[in-house]
Each structure stands twice: as C-alpha cells, then as structure tokens.
C-alpha positions in Angstrom: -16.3 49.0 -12.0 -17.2 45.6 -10.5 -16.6 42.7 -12.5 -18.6 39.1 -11.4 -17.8 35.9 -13.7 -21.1 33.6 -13.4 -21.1 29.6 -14.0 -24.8 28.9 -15.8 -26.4 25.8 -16.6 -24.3 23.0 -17.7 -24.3 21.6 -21.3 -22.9 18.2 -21.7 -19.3 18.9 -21.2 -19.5 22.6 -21.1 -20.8 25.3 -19.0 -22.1 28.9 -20.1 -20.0 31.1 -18.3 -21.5 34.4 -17.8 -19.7 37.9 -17.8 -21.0 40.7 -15.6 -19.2 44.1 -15.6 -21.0 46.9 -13.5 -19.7 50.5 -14.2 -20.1 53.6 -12.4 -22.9 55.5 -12.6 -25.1 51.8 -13.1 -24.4 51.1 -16.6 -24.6 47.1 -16.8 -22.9 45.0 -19.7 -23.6 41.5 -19.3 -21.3 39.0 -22.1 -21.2 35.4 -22.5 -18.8 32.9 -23.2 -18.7 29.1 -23.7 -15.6 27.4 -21.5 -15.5 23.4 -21.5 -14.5 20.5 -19.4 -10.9 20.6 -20.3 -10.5 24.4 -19.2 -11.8 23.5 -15.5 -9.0 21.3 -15.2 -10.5 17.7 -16.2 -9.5 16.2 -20.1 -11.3 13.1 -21.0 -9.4 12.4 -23.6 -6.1 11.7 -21.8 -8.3 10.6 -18.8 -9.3 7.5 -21.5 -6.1 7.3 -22.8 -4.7 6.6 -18.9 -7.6 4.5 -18.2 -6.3 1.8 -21.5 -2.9 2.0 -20.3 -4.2 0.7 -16.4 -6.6 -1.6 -18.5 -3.7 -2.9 -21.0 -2.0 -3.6 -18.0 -4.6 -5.1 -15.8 -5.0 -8.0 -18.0 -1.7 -9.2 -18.1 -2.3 -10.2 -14.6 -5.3 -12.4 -14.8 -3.2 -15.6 -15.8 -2.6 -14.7 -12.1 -5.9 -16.9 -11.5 -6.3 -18.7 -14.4 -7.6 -22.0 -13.7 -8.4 -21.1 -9.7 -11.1 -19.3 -7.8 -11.4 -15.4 -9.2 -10.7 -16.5 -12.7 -11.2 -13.3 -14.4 -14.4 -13.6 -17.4 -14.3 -10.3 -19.8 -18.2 -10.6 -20.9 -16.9 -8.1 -23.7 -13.3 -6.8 -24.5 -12.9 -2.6 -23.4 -11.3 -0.2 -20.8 -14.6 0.1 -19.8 -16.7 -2.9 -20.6 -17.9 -5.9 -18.3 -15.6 -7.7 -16.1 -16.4 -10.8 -13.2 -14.7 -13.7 -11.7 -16.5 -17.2 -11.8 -17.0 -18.4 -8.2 -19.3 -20.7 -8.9 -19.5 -24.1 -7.0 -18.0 -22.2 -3.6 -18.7 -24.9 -0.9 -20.3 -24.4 2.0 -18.4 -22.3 5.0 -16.8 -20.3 2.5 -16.3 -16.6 3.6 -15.7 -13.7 1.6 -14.7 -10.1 2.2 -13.5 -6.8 0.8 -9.8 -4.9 2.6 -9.3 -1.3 2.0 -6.4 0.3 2.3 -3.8 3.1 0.2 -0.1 4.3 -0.1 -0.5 6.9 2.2 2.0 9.7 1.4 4.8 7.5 -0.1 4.1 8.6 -3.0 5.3 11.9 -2.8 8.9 10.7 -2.8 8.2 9.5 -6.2 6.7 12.6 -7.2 10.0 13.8 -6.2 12.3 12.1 -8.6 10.0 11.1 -11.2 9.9 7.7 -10.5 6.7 5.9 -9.6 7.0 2.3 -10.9 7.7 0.6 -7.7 4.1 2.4 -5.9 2.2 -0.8 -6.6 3.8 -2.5 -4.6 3.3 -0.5 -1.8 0.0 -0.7 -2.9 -0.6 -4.3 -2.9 1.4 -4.9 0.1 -0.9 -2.9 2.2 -4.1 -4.3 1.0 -2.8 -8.4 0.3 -0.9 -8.4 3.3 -3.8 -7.3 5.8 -5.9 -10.3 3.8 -3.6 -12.9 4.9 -3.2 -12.0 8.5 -6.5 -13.2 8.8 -5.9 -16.7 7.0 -7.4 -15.8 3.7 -6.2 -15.4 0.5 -6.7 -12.3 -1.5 -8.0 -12.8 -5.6 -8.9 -9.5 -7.1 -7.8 -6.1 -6.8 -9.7 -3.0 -8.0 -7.9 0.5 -7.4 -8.9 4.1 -7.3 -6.0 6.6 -8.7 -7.2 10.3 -8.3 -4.4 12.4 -9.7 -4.3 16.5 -10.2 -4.0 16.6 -13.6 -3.4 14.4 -16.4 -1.7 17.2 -18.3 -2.4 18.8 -21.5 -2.3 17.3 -24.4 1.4 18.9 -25.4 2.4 18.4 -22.0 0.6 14.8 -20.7 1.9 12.7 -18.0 0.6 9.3 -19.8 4.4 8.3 -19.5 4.3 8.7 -15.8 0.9 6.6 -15.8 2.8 3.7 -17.7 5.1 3.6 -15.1 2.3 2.6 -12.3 1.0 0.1 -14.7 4.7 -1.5 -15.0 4.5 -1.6 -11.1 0.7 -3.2 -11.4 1.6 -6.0 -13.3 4.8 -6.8 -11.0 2.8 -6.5 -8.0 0.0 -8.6 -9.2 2.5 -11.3 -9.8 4.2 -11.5 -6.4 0.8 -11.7 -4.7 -0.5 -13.6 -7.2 -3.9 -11.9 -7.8 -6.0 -10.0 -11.1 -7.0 -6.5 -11.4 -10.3 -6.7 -12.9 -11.4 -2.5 -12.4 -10.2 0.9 -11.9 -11.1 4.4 -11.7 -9.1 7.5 -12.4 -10.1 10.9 -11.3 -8.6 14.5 -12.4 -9.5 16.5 -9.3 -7.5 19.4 -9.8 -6.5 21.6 -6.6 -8.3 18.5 -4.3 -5.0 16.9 -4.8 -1.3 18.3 -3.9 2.2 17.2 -3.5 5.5 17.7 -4.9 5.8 18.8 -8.7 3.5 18.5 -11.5 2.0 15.0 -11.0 0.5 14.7 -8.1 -2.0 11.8 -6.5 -3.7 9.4 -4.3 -3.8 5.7 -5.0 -6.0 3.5 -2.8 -7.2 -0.2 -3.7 -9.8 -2.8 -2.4 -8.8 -6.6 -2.8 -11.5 -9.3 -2.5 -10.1 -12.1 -0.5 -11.9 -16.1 -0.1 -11.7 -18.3 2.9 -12.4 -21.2 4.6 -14.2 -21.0 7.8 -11.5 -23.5 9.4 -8.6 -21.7 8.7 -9.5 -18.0 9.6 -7.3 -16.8 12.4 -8.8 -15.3 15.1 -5.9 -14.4 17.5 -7.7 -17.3 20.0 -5.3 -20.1 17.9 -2.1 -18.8 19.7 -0.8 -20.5 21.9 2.1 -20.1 24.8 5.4 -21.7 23.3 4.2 -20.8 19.6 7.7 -19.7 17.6 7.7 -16.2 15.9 9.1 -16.1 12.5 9.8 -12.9 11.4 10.1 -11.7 7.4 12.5 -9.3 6.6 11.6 -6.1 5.1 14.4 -3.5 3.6 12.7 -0.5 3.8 9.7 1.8 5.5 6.9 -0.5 3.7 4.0 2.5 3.8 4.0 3.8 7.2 6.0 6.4 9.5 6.9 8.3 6.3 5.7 11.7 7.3 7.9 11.3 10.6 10.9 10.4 8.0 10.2 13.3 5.4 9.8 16.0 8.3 13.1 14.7 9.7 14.8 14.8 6.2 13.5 18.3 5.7 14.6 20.0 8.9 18.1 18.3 8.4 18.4 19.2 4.6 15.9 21.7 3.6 12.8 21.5 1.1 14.5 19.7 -1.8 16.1 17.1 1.0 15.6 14.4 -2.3 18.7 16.1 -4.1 21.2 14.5 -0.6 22.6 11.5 -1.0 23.3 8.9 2.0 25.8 6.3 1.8 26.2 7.4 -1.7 22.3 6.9 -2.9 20.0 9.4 -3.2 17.6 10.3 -0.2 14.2 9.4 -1.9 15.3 6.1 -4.0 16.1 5.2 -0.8 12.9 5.7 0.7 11.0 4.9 -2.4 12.1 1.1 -1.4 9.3 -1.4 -2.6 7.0 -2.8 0.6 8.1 -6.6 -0.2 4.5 -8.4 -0.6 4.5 -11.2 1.7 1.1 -12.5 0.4 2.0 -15.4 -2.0 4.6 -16.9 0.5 2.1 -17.0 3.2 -0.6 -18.5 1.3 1.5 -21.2 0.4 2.4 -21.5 3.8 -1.3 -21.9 5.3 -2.4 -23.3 2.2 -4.9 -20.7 1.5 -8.4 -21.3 0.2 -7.8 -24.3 -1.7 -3.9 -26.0 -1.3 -2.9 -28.1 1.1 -0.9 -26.1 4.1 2.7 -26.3 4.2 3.0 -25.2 7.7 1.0 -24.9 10.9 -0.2 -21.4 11.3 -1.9 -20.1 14.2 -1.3 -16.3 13.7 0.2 -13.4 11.6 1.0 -10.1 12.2 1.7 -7.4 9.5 4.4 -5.1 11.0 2.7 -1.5 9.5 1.4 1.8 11.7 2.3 0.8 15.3 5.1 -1.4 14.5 5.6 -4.3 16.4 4.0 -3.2 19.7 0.6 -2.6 18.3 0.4 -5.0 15.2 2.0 -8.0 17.0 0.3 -7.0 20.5 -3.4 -6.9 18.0 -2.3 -10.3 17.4 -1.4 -11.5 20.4 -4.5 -9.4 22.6 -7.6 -12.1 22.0 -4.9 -15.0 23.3 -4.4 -13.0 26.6 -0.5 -13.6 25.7 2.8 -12.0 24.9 6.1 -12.2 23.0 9.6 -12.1 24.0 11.8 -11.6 20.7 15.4 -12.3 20.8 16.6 -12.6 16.9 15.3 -9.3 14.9 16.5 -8.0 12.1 18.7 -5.0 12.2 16.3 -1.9 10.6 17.9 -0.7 7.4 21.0 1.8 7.7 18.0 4.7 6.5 16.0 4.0 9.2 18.5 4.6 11.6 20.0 7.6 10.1 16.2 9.0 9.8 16.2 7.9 14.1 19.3 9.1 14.8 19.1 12.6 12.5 15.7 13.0 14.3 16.5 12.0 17.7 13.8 9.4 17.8 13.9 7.2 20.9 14.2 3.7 20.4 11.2 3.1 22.0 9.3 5.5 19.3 10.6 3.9 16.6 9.5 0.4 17.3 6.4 2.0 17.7 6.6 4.1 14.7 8.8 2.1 11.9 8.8 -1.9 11.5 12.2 -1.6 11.8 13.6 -4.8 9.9 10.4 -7.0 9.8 7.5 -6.5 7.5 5.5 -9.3 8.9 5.7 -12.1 12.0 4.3 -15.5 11.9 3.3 -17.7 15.2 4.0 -21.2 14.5 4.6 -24.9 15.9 6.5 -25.4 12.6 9.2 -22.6 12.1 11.8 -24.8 9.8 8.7 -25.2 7.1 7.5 -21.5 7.6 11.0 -20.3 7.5 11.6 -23.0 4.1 8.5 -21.7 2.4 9.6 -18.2 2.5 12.9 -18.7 1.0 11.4 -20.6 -1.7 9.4 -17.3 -2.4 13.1 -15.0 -2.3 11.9 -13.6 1.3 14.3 -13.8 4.0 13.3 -15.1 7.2 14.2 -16.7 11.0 13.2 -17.5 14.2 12.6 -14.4 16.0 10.9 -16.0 19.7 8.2 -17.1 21.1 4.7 -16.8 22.3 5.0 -16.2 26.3 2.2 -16.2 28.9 2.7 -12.7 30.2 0.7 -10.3 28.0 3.8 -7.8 26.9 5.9 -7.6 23.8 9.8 -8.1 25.1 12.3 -7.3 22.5 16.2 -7.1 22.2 16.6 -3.7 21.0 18.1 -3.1 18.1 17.3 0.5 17.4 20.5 3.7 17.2 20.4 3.8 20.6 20.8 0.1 21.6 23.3 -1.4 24.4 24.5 -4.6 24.0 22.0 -7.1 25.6 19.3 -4.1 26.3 15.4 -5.1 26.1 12.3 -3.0 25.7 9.4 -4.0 27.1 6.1 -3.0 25.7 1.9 -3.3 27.1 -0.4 -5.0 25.2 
C-alpha cells in the first residue's frame, strides 16, 4: 500500500488537501480533506494581534519627532492603515538615504532565558549608529520581525512580543527617532534557534542630511583627537565566536552558568548603548547648531577597531595611535581567555570597550556632550600620518606598556 498526501488548488486561506492510498493488486481510493492556514503553521489572528501590540507601541515614539523633520502624519488611525512623515520645505542640498542592518544572532541568548526586551536596542544601535558615522541623522525606523511561530491560541507568545515592543519604545527614545511601519512574518521551519520562540529582527532607518556636513573620511586630518565611547558589552557582533566558546567550555545549556555570580546569557544579552542622539547633538545634525567639530566617526562593530576605525581613517591616507582605551568588559575577557583568543583576534573580532570613536579638534566639547547624554567617554589619541592603527593593548593577554600594531 502506497499512501501520497496531495496539496490542490488554494481557496482563500485554505487548501484542498488530497488523499491517495494505492493498494495491492491496483485498487485506488482517492479522499479529500479541507486543512487551513493555521494548520500549515501561519495564524492570522495572533499574527494581527502581534502586529497592534508593535503598532500600539510604535506610536508612543513619534513625539520622538514631533515638531522636527519626519514628523509622523497617520492619514487614518490602524495597525495597518496609512502612515508618512511631512518633509515638506527640505532646502536645497538636502540628502536622504535608507541603512539596513539586523541583530544578527544575539537574539538567541534571549531566546535562551526568555527575556527579549533589551533586543531593540541592539536593533537600533546597529541601524542609527551606522547613520551618524556618516554625519546624518536618522528619523524613521521601519522593522521586519519574522518569527517561527506565534503560537497557538492556548499557547501564544503575544507576551514575549510585548516584551520587544517595551524595548521599541526605549530605543526609539535614546536615538530619538519614530517607527512609522512593520511587518511580521510566521515562517515556520525557515526560522530556528533555541526554544519555542524563535526569530529574526532586521530594520531600515531613513536618515536626512546636509550636503556640508556629510563625512567622507577626506575631513580627517593628522593631529585630530580620538574620543572613544564606552560600551559594556558585545553590542551585536562576534557573538557566534562567544556562544561557541561558552558551549565547548559548558556544554549546550552554557546559559544555566553563572560568571562572577550573573548568569552567562544576561550577561551577554547586554543592551548595544545607542550612541546616535549624543552624536547628533554633537555635530548638530540636520538642523541644530553643532556643539563640537567633527571630522569623522567610527562605529566599533564586525572588525573592531582595525577595520571600522582603519574604514575611517583609509580615504585620509592616515592612521591612529591610541593610548587611553577602555578596559573590555570582565565577559569579554573571560569569553578571550576561556577560548584562547589572541589579543590580536579579539581587537579584530570584539570592540572590546568602545562602541564608537570620534576624530575631533574639540575633544573637551565631544567628551561634555556625551556625558550630558549618560555615555562615558575620553580622549583615546590621535590621528597620525602613518596609515596603521597603534594601540596599547589591553586584551587577557596584555604586558604592561605592550602595543599592537595593525594595516590599514
């Protein structure tokens, strides 16, 4: 007996799902049944209900840009109804683009312990943070969140939703821009991870500038001061290196350890620290007065310091000697020294203590702004004429006074 299960034509929501059993001797029974769009994995209903919780939140964060350019108009008021920003009146030599960017596999250490309303921020950091590296300053943010499975209705993970959407509005805030759309996506087996709630959360963020203050990399100049910004934590990036470290030292549920008396993954679940709104107060962004001179910015994410600072530093023809950095957090160099990472590899892999680095012929105001903003910050070095990144190691392995040297 052969037995053949046969998706026909669709139907709105369902499908006809046709039954073909073959028995011995050629006898053929043929049955059909009706299955529907909930059985292949997808509910709408919950997939509306998560879509009013992201939209409830959303518009708590267009006071964001009340009154300034991306002020968010609802044309009519629904999860899914109209949504624009006015930009009318934008002067000439205004520019305008769209950034890209997601949470990579961070994620997964909130699918680990439940906990997933810090993600935003990750989320945000990575897309606001590459906006203001080249001297503009991010206004909307829409997001795409494509999850496994929303549940069932006895069983839903609308709770787990809410969560994100406490981290959306807390994000929004600190870089001080509006969600004005969505999308959320059940695709089933597409997406894995750990547990039951599983996904993917990418974003796009429109960002405004003037043509005078976009920063090439040809503004820096030799004797520039670095100003670096403090970051506590992995941000986004070098996480896979971290979790396959964590497993090989404790096993598949490495979450359940504890390190200096906190568990693994809170520990790794740090926030990214969003450095937008401080540095758009610094340079003034699309429509302030500046605070401070800027003539370059580098966002310390995939490539650390060598490849982000030396992207910053490459159309200059110049390099960096850094003296002053900030000591990587104690899990970073528990995760380097658990994993015998080199020191060299983990500059290149981790930020290891700064999020973001700022050339400057005005460090005091740069430094000033950022503390008014609760971010930690100092003078790190300077802009030098040789094109190489020097810096005073500060990684497990360090000896007093030791420097690496990387190529631009």
């Amino acid at each position: 007996m052969f037995t053949y299960q046969i998706f026909s034509h669709k139907y709105g929501k369902s499908y006809k799902l046709i039954k073909v059993i073959i028995y011995q001797g050629g006898k053929v029974s043929v049955t059909k049944t009706r299955t529907d769009y909930r059985s292949s994995g997808v509910n709408v209903e919950l997939g509306n209900d998560a879509s009013k919780v992201l939209y409830e939140a959303a518009k708590l964060t267009w006071n964001n840009r009340k009154g300034k350019l991306g002020e968010v108009v609802e044309i009519f008021q629904n999860f899914s109804g109209l949504r624009a920003i006015d930009v009318s009146g934008l002067p000439k030599g205004t520019f305008m683009n769209i950034n890209f960017d997601g949470v990579g596999t961070k994620m997964e250490l909130g699918e680990r312990i439940a906990k997933h309303d810090t993600v935003a921020y990750d989320l945000f950091a990575m897309v606001c943070d590459d906006a203001v590296v080249r001297g503009a300053e991010p206004v909307i943010i829409g997001s795409v969140l494509d999850v496994k499975s929303l549940g069932k209705d006895g069983n839903s993970h609308i709770d787990l939703v809410k969560q994100l959407a406490v981290g959306y509005i807390g994000a929004a805030k600190e870089a001080n821009v509006a969600i004005v759309n969505g999308e959320i996506a059940e695709l089933g087996a597409r997406v894995g991870g750990y547990g039951e709630f599983n996904y993917n959360w990418s974003a796009g963020v429109v960002w405004f500038a003037k043509k005078e203050r976009l920063l090439t990399g040809y503004e820096v100049k030799e004797g520039d001061y670095l100003v670096g910004l403090k970051e506590e934590g992995f941000r986004s990036n070098g996480l896979s290196l971290h979790r396959k470290i964590m497993k090989s030292v404790h096993g598949e549920n490495w979450h359940e350890e504890t390190y200096d008396g906190k568990n693994l993954a809170e520990l790794a679940l740090q926030p990214s620290r969003i450095y937008s709104g401080a540095v758009v107060d610094m340079f003034g962004g699309f429509a302030k007065e500046p605070k401070a001179e800027i003539h370059g910015i580098a966002h310390i994410t995939g490539g650390g310091i060598p490849e982000k600072l030396g992207r910053m530093l490459r159309p200059s023809g110049l390099g960096a000697n850094l003296e002053e950095l900030f000591r990587p957090s104690n899990l970073m160099l528990y995760s380097q020294e658990k994993g015998t990472v080199t020191d060299e590899e983990a500059y290149r892999t981790w930020n290891m203590g700064q999020g973001m680095i700022i050339a400057t012929t005005q460090p005091d105001k740069v430094v000033k702004v950022a503390k008014e903003h609760g971010i930690e910050a100092k003078i790190m070095g300077e802009v030098i004429k040789e094109p190489i990144v020097v810096l005073r190691n500060m990684g497990i392995n360090y000896k007093e006074g030791e420097k690496l040297r990387f190529n631009i």
